[in-house]
Backbone as JSON, one array per atom type, in Angstrom:
{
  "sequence": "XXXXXXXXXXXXXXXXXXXXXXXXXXXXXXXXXXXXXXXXXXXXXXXXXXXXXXXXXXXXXXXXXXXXXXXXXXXXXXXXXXXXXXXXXXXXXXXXXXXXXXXXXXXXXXXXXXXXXXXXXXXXXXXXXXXXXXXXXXXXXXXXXXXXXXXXXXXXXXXXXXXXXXXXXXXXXXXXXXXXXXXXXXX",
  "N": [[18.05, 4.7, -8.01], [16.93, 7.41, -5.92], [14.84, 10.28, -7.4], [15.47, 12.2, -5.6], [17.86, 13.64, -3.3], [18.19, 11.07, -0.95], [17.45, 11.41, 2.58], [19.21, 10.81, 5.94], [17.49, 9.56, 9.45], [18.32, 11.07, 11.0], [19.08, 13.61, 10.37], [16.09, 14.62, 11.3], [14.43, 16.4, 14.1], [13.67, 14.51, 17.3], [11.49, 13.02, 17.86], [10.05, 13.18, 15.05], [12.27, 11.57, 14.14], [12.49, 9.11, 15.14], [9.57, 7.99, 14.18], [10.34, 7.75, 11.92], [12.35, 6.13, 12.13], [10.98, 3.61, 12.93], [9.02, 3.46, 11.29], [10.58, 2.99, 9.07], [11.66, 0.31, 9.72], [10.19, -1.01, 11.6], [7.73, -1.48, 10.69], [7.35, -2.32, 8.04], [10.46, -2.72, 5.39], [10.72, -0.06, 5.04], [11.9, 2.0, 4.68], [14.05, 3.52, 2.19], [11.11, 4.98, 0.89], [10.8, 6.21, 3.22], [13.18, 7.97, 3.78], [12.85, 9.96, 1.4], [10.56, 10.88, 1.84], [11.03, 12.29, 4.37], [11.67, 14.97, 3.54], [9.59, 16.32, 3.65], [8.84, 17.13, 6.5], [6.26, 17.36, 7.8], [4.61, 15.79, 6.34], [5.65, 12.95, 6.29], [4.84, 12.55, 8.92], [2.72, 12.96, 9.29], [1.19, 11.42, 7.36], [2.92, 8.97, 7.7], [2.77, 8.48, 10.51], [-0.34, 8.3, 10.69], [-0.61, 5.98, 9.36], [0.35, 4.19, 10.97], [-0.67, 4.9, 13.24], [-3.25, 3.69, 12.53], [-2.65, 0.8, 12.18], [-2.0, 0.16, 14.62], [-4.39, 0.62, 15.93], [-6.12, -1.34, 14.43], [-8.5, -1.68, 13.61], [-9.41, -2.66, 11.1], [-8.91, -5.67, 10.11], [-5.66, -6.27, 9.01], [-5.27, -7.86, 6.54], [-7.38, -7.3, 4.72], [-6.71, -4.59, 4.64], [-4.41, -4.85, 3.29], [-4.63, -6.57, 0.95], [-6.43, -4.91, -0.42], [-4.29, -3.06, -0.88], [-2.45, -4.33, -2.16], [-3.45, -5.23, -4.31], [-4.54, -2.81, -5.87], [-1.73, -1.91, -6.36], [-0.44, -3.53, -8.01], [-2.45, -3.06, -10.09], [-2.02, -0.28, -10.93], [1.01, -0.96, -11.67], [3.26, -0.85, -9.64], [6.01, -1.63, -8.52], [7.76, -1.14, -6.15], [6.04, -0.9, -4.36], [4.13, -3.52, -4.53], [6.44, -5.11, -4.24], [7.09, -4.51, -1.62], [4.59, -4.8, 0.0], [3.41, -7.37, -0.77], [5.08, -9.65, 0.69], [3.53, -9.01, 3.53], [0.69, -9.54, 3.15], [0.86, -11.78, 2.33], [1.84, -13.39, 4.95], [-0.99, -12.71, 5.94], [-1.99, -15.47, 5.14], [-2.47, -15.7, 2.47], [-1.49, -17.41, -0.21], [1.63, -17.36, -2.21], [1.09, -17.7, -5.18], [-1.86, -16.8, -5.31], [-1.91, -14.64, -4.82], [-0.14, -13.33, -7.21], [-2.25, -13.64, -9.13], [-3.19, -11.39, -8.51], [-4.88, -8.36, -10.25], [-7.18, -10.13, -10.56], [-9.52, -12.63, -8.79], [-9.74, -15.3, -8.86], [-8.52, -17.11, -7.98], [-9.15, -20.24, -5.94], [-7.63, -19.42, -2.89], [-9.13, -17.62, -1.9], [-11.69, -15.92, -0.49], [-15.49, -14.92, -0.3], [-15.26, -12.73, 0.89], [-12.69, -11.45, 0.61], [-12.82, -11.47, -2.44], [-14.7, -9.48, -2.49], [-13.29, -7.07, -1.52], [-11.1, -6.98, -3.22], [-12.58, -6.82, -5.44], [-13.73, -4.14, -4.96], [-11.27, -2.51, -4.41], [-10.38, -2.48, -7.05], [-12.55, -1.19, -8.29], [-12.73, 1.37, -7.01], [-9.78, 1.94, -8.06], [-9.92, 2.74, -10.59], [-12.24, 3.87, -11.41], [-13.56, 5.24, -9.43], [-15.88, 7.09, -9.41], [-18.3, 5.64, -10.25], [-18.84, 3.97, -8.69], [-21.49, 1.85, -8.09], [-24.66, 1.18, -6.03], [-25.2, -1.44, -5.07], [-22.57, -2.83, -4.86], [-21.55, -0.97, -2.34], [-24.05, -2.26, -0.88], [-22.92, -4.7, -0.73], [-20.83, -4.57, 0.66], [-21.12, -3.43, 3.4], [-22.76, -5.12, 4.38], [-20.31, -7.13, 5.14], [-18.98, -5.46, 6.59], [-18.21, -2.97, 9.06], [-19.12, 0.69, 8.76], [-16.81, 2.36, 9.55], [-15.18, 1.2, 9.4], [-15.29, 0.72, 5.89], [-14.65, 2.71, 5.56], [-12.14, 3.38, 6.13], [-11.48, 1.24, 4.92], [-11.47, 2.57, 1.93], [-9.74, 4.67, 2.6], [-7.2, 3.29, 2.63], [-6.97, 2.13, 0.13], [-7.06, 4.04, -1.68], [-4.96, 5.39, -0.48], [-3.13, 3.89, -1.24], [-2.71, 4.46, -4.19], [-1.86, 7.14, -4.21], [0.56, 6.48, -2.59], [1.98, 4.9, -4.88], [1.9, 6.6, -6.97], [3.75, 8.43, -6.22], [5.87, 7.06, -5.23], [6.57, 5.97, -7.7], [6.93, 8.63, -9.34], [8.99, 9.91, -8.05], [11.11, 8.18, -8.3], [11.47, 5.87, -6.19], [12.37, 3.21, -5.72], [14.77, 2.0, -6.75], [15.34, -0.17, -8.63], [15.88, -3.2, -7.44], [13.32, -3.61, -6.63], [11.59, -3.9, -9.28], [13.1, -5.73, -10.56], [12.42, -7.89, -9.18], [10.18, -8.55, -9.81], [10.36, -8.64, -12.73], [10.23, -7.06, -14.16], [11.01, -3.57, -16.56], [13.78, -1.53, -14.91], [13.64, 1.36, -13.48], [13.49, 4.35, -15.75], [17.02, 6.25, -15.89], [17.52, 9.53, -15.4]],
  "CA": [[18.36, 5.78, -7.09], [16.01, 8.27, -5.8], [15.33, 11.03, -7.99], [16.19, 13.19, -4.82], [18.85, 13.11, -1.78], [17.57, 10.53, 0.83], [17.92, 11.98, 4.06], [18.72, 10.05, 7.13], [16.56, 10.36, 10.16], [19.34, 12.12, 11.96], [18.61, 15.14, 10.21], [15.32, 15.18, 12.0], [13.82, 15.92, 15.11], [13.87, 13.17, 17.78], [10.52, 12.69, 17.97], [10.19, 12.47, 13.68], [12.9, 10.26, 13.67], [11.52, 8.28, 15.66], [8.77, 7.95, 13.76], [11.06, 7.54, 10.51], [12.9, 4.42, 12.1], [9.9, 3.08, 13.25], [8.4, 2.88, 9.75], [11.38, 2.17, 8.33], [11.95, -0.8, 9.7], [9.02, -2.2, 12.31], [6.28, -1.85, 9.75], [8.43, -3.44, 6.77], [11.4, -2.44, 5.43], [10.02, 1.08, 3.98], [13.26, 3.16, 4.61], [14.19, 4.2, 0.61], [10.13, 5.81, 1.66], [11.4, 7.33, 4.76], [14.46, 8.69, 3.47], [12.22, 10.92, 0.59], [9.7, 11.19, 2.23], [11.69, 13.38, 4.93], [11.98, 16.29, 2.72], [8.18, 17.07, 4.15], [8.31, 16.76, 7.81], [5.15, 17.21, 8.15], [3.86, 14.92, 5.33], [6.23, 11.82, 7.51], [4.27, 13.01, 10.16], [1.08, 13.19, 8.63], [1.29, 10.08, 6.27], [3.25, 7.63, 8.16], [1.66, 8.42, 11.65], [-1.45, 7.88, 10.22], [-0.68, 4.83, 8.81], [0.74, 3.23, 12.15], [-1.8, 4.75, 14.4], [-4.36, 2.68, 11.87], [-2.78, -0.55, 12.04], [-2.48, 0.09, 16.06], [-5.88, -0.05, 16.43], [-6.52, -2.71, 14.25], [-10.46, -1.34, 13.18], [-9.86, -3.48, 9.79], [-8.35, -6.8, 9.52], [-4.42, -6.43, 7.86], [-5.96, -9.38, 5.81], [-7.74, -6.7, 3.95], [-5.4, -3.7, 4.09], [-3.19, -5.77, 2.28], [-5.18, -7.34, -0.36], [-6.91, -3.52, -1.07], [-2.65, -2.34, -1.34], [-1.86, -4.92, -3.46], [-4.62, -5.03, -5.55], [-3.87, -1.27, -6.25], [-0.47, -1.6, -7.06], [-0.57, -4.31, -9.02], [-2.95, -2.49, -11.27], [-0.82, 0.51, -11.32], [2.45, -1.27, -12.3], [4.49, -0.03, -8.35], [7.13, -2.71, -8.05], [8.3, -0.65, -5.16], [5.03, -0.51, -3.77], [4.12, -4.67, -5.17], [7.26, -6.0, -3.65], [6.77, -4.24, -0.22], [3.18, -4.98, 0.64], [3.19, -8.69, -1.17], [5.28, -10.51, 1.48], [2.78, -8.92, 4.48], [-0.26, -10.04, 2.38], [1.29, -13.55, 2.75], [1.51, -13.37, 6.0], [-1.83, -12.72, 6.34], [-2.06, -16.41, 4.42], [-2.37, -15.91, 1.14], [-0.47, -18.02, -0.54], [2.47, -16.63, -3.61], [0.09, -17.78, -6.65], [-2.96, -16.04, -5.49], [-1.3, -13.0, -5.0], [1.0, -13.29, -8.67], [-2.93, -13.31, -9.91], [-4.29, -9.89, -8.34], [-6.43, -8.45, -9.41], [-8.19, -11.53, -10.63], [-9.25, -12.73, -7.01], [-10.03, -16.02, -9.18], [-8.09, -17.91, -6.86], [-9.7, -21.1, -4.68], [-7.31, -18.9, -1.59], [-9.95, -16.35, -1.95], [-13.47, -15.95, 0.16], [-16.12, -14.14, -0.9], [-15.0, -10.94, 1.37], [-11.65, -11.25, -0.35], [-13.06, -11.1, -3.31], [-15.1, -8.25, -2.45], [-12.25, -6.15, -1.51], [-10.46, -6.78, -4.67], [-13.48, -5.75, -6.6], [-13.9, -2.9, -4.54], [-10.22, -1.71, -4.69], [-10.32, -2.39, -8.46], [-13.33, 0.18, -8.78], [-11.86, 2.64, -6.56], [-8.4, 2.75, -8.85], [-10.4, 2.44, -12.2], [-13.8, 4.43, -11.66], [-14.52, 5.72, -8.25], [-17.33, 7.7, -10.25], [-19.09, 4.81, -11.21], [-19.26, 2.45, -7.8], [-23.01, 1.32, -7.79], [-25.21, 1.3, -4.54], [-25.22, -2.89, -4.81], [-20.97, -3.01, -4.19], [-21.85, -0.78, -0.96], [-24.79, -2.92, -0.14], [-22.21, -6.21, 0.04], [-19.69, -4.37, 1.68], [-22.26, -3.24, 4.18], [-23.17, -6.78, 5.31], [-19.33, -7.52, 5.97], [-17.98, -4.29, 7.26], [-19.03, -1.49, 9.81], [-18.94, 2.14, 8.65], [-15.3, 2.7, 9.86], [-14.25, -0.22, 8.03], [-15.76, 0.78, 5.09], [-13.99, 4.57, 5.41], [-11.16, 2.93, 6.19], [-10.33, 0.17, 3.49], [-11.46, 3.18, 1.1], [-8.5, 5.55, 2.56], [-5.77, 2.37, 2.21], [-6.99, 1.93, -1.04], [-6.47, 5.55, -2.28], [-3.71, 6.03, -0.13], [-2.67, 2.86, -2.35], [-2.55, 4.74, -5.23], [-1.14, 8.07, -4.11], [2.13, 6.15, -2.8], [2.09, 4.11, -6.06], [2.69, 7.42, -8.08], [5.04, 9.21, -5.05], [7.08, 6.01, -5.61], [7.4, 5.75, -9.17], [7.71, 9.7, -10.07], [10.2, 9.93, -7.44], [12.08, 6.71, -8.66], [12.09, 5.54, -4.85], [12.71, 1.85, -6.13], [16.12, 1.16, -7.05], [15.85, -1.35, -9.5], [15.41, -4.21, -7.4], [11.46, -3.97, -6.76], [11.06, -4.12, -10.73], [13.55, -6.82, -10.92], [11.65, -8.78, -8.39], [8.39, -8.86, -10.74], [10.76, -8.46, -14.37], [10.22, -5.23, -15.59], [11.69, -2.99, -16.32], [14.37, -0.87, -14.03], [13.1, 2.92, -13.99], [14.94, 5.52, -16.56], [17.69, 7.29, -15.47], [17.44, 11.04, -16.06]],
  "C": [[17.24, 6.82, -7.16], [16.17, 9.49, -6.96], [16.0, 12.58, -6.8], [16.67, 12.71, -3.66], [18.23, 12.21, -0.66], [18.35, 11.56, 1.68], [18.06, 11.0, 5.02], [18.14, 10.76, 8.32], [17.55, 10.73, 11.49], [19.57, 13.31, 11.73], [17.02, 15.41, 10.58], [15.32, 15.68, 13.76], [13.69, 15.13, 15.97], [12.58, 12.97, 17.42], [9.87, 12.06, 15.66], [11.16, 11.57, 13.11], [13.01, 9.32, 14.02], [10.74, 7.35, 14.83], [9.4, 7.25, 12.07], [11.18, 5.9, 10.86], [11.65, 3.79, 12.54], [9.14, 2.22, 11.88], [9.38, 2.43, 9.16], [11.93, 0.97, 8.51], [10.91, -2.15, 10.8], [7.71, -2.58, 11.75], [6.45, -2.95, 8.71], [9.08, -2.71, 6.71], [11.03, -1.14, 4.31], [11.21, 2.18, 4.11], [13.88, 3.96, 3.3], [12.93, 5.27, 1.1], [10.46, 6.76, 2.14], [12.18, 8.36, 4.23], [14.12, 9.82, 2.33], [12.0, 11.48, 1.08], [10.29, 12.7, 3.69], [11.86, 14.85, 4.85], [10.72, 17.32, 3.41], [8.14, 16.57, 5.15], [6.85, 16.22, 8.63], [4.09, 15.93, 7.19], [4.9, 13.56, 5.66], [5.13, 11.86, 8.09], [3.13, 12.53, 10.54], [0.43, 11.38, 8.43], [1.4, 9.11, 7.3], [2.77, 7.4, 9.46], [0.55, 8.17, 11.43], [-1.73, 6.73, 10.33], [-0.34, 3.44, 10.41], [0.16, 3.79, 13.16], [-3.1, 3.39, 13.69], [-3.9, 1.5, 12.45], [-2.7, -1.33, 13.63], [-4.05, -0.5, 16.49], [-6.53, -1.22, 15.99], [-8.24, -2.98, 13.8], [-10.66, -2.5, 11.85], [-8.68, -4.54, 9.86], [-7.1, -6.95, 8.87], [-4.82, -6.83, 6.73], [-6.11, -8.04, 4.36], [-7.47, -5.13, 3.08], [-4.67, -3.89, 2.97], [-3.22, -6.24, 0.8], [-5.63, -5.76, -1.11], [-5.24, -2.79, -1.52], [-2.46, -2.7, -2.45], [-2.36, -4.84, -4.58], [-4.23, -3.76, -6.49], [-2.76, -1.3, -7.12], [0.0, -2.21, -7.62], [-1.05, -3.36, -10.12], [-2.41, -1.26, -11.67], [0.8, 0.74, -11.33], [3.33, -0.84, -11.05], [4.86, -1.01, -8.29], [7.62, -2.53, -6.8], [7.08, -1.56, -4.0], [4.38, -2.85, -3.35], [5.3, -5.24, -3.89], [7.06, -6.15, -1.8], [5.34, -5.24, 0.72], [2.71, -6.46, 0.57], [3.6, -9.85, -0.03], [3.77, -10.42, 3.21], [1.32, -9.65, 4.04], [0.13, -12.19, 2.49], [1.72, -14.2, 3.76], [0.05, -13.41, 6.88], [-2.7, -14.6, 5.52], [-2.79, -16.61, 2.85], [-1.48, -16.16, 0.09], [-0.1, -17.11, -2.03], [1.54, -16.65, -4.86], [-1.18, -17.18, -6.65], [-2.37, -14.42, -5.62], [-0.6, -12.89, -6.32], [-0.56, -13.01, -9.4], [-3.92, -11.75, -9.4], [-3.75, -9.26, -9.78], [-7.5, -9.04, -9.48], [-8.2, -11.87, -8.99], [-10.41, -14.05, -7.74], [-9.8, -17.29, -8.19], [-8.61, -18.79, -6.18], [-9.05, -20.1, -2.6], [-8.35, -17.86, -0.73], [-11.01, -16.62, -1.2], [-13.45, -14.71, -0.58], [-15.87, -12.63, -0.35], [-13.86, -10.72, 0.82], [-11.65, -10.65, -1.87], [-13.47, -9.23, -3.84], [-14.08, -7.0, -2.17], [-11.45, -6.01, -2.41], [-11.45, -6.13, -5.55], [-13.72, -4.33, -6.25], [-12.49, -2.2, -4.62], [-9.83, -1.6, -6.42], [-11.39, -1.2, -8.39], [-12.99, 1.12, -8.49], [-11.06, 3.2, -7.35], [-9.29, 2.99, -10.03], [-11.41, 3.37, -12.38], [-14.6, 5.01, -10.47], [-16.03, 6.0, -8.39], [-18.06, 7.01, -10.1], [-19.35, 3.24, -9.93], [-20.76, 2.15, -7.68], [-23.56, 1.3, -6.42], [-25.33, -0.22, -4.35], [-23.8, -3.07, -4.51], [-21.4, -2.23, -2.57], [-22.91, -1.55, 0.08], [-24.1, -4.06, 0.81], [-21.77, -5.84, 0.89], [-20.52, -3.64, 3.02], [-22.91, -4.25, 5.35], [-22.06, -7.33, 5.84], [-18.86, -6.77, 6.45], [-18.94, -3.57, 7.86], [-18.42, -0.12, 9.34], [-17.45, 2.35, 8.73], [-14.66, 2.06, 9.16], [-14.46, 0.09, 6.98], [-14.8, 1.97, 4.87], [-12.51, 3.84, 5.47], [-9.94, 2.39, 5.01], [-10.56, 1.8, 2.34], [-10.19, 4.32, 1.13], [-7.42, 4.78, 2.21], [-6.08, 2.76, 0.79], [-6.65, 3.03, -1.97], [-5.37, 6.17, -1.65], [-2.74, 5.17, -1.06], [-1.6, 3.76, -3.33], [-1.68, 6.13, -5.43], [1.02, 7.54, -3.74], [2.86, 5.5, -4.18], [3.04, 4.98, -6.76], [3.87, 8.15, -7.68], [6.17, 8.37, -5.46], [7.5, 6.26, -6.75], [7.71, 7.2, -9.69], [8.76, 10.0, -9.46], [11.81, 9.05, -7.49], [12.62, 6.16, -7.14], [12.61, 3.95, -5.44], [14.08, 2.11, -6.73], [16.71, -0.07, -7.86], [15.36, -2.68, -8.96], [14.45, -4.57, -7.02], [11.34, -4.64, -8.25], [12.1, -5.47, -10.96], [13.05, -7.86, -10.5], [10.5, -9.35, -9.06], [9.06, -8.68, -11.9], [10.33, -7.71, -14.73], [11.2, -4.5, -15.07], [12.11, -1.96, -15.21], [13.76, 0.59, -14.69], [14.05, 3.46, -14.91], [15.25, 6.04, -15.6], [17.86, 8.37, -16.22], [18.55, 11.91, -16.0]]
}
């Protein structure tokens, strides 16, 4: 259980609740999200408009959205975050066992731009500081500028829902049961 009141999106606005059901259920099933997330109209607004004008346009590949999410939240333990983003990621055909090994991107499922986006969303969470001018060179030869700005906002937006999720306790138990760990404390 959340650590605070979901809201439903009938205590907004039409137009933000809109926007609520929308995400909460035509993107994936992000509604626990929604229902926090509410508390800041404007940070719905902000956030999740954002996020579904992006995938409108379509400037970067899902493919790689997906793999830069997971990657992420794999490495910072979000079950919430993990369970959500894993089935879309396998949609984009990457089969269950490559994904169970992010952020190894050891995998035969993998190409070399796959790869590269795992190594690059691994440096991002781990060392921003410290990315080298040869990782921007690769990603340079497969991506244009926008793409490049792009996967780098998923990837740190990654990490900001990661911790929103877990200090908030949006998960409910059965993300972490889904991957065997443990259910959050109750406070």
């Amino acid at each position: 259980m959340p650590r605070v009141a979901p809201l439903p999106s009938s205590r907004l606005p039409p137009h933000l609740a809109e926007l609520y059901e929308t995400f909460a259920s035509g993107y994936a099933d992000f509604s626990d999200q929604a229902a926090v997330m509410a508390h800041v109209p404007a940070a719905l607004e902000g956030l999740f408009g954002m996020l579904l004008e992006l995938r409108e346009q379509g400037n970067l590949p899902l493919r790689y959205v997906e793999l830069g999410v997971v990657t992420v939240s794999v490495m910072n333990a979000c079950p919430y975050c993990v369970t959500h983003h894993a089935p879309l990621l396998a949609v984009e055909g990457v089969p269950a066992e490559a994904i169970a090994q992010l952020p190894s991107a050891d995998h035969p499922a993998f190409d070399d731009t796959d790869r590269l986006v795992v190594e690059y969303a691994t440096l991002v969470t781990s060392r921003a500081w410290g990315i080298r001018d040869a990782v921007f060179e690769r990603l340079k030869a497969r991506f244009e500028d926008s793409q490049i700005v792009e996967l780098t906002l998923r990837i740190a937006l990654a990490g900001f829902f990661n911790r929103f999720n877990d200090a908030l306790q949006i998960d409910d138990g059965r993300a972490a049961a889904a991957m065997n760990l443990p259910s959050p404390p109750s406070h």
